[in-house]
N, C-alpha and C positions, 0 to 999 in steps of 0.2 A: 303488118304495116309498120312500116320504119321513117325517121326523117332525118335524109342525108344531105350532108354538107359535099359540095361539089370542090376537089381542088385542084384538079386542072380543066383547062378548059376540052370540051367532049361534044361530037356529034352522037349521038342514041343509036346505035344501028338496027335495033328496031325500030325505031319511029321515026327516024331523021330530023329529029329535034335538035339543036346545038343548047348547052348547057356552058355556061363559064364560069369560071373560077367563082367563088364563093356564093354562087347561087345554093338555096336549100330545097330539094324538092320530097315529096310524100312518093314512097313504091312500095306498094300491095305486095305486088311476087316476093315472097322470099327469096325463089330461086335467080332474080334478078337482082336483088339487093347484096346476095353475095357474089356474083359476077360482078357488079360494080365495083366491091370494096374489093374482092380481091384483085381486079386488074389495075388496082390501086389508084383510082379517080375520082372514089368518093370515102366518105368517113359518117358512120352512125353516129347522130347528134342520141345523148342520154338525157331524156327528160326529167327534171327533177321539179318535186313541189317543192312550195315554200309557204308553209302553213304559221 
């Protein structure tokens, strides 16, 4: 599970969802998390604590 930063704006062409620019969404697949970023539309946000 990952959570990506959207930065352009994107229809899903599995789901036919539109997505725009700086929306953040949660995706399970791995194998769709790296199609995303590599067609270069989204960017893996890095979760950090802060203890």
């Amino acid at each position: 599970m990952a959570k990506l930063k959207i930065v352009k704006n994107m229809i899903d062409k599995n789901t036919n969802i539109p997505y725009r620019k700086d929306m953040l969404i949660t995706v399970v697949d791995a194998k769709r998390v790296k199609e995303l970023i590599d067609a270069g539309v989204a960017v893996e946000i890095k979760e950090t604590s802060k203890n």
